[in-house]
N, C-alpha and C positions, 0 to 999 in steps of 0.2 A: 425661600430659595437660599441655599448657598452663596459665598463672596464666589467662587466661582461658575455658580449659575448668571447670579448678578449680570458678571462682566462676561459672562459669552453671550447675553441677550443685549448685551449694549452693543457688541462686535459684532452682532447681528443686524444691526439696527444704524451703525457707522454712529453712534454718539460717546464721545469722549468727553469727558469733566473740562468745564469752562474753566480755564483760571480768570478770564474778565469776571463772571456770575461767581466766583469763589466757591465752585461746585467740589465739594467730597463727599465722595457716597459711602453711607454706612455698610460695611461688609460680614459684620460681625451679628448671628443671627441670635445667639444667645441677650446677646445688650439691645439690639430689637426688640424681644419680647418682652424684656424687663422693661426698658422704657414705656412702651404700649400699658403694660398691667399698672402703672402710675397711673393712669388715666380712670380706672377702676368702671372702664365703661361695662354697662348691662345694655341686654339686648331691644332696652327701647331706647338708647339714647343714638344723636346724630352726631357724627364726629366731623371737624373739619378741619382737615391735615393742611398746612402751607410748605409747601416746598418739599414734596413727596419724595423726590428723586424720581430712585427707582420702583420705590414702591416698599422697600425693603419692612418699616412700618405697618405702611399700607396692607400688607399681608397679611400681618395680625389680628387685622378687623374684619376683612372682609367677610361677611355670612353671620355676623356672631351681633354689628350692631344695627339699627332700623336704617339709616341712612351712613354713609362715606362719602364724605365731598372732597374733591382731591382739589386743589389749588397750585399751581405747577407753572411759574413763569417761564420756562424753557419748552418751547413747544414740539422742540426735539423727544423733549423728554413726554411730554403729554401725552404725545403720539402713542409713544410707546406705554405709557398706563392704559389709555383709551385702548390699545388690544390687548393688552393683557388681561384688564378685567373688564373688557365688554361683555361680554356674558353673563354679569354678575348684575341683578335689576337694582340693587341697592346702592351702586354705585355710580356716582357720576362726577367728570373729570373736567378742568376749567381751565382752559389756559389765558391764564390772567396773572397779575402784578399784585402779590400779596401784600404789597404796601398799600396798593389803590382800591382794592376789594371792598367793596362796602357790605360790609357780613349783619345790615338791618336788613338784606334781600333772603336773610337766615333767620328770620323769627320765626316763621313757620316750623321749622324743624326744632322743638322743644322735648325732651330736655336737650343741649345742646354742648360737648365741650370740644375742645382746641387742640390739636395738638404739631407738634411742626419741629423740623431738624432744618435751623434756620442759616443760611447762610452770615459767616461773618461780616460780610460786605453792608449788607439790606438789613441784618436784623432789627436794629433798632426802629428803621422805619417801617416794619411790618410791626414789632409790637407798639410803636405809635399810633398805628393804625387801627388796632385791637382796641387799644385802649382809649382813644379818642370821641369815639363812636360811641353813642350808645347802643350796649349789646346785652344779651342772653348767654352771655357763657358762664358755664358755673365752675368750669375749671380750665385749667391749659398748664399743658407737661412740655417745655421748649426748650432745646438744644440749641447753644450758644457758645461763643468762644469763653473757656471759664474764667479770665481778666472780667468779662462782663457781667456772668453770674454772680461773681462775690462783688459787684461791685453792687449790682439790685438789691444782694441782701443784706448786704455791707450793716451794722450799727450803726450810732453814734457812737464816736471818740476813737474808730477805726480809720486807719491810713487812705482804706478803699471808701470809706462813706462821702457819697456827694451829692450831687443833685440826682443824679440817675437813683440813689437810693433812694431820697425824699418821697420825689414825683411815682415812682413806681410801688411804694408803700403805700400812696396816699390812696392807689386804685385797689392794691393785690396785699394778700397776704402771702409772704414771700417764703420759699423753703429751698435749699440749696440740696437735690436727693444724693448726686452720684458724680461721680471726673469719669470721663472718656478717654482713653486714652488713644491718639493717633493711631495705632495698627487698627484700631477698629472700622479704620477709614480707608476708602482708595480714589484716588493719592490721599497718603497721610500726611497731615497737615504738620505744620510745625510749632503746633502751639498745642496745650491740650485742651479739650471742650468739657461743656460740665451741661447738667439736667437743673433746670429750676423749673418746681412747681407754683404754679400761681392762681387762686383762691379768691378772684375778685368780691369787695366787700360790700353786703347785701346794704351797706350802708354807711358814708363815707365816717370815718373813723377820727375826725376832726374836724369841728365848725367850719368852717372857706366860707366866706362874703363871694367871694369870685376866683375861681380856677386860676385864671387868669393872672390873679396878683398874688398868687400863692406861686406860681412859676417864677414871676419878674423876682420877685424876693429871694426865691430860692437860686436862680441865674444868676442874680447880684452878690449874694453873698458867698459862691463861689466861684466866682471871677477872680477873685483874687485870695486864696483861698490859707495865704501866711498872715492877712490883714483882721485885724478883730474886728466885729458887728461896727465899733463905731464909726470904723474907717469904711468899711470894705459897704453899708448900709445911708452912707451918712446923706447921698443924694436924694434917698425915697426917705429914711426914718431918722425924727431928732433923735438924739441920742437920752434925750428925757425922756420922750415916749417910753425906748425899749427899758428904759431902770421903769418908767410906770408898770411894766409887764414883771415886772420881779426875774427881768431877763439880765446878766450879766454884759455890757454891751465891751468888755476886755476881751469876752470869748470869742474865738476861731468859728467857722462855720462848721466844723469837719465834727464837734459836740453838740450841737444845736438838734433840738429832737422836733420829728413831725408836727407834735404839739405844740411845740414853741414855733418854728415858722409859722403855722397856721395862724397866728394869735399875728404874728408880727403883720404878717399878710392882711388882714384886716383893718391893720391901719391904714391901708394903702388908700386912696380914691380912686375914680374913675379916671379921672385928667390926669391920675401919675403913668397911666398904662400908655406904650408905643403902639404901633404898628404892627414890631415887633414881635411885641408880648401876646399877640395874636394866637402863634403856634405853639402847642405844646411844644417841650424841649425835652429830648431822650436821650440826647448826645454831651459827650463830655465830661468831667469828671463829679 
């Protein structure tokens, strides 16, 4: 569909973009496709799209792979998928909370990947969600406000590297594809969005004793993020320890590589972890 087909089937429909859900809908049919063809889906794979919209995505699969699971927390918006492609047996539409979705109710559907034009508001806790969980996805192509994209694929010794880079490396192999630019949106936003691919890894890519304390370490160390390892570390790790790791404990968190928190994080015990350190952490710098 056309940006003007789009929006005469919403006006059909009485649904206008939530600014509370931080809804823009992609209108732009060319950057549709392109983004879809990132996914490299074949016609036995199941794909499950979060935050569909209108569907604009959504149209690019339908008939081409074995299954389409639409995920769609606006049930305005559901409505209107569930008639558009009711006809189509391969697809089916869920109006649910893509942060709460428990996607182990998708193992069945193998091979299995992800795709989603995520709202800025929720995203992080939809891919906290993803990521949390143990799952089957072999890949995910996710539109995001692009402040956040390069902050996922951010380095070490980058201004953007911080915990959201760490923790989301530690799951995905991270690729930064494309910028979106606002017109492609209706209403256009005022920031621009970007596509990152992500490649979770058949196996984690660094020792962890516990997840768990591989987050609190990496939470601690940037908290304060102008303070060196000794300072900003010194409540969980002596500072003898981190010289035992051949770790420089002068250095900033914003240089510290996956490899080296993971080593620090294993220093940690059981009784140094909160309550707190319960939750993955997706938020913040």
């Amino acid at each position: 569909m056309t940006g003007r087909e789009i929006k005469d089937t919403l006006d059909r429909a009485g649904v206008l973009p939530s600014k509370q859900l931080g809804q823009n809908f992609l209108i732009d049919p060319n950057m549709a496709r392109w983004i879809v063809a990132q996914l490299e889906a074949t016609a036995n794979d199941a794909i499950v799209e979060v935050g569909p919209g209108t569907g604009a995505l959504s149209e690019h699969l339908v008939g081409k792979v074995r299954r389409l699971i639409l995920i769609e927390f606006d049930a305005r918006l559901a409505a209107v998928l569930a008639e558009r492609f009711g006809g189509e047996p391969t697809v089916e539409v869920h109006a649910a909370d893509g942060a709460k979705f428990d996607g182990r109710t998708l193992f069945k559907h193998r091979p299995l990947k992800f795709l989603g034009n995520l709202p800025y508001a929720s995203g992080g806790a939809i891919l906290k969600n993803l990521l949390s969980r143990p799952h089957p996805f072999e890949r995910a192509v996710v539109m995001l406000q692009k402040e956040v994209v390069d902050r996922i694929c951010a380095a070490p010794g980058s201004k953007k590297y911080g915990r959201l880079s760490v923790m989301m490396q530690y799951y995905c192999a991270t690729e930064l594809l494309f910028d979106v630019p606002p017109e492609s949106f209706d209403p256009a936003p005022k920031v621009m969005s970007a596509i990152v691919r992500l490649i979770p890894h058949q196996q984690p890519p660094v020792a962890v004793n516990n997840l768990k304390m591989l987050n609190r370490v990496v939470v601690q160390a940037f908290s304060q993020r102008r303070k060196t390892l000794r300072n900003s570390l010194k409540k969980l790790i002596d500072e003898d320890a981190i010289v035992a790791l051949g770790i420089d404990p002068n250095l900033r968190a914003e240089v510290i590589s996956l490899p080296d928190f993971a080593r620090l994080s294993n220093l940690l015990r059981e009784e140094d972890l909160t309550e707190e350190d319960a939750d993955l952490d997706l938020n913040g710098d």
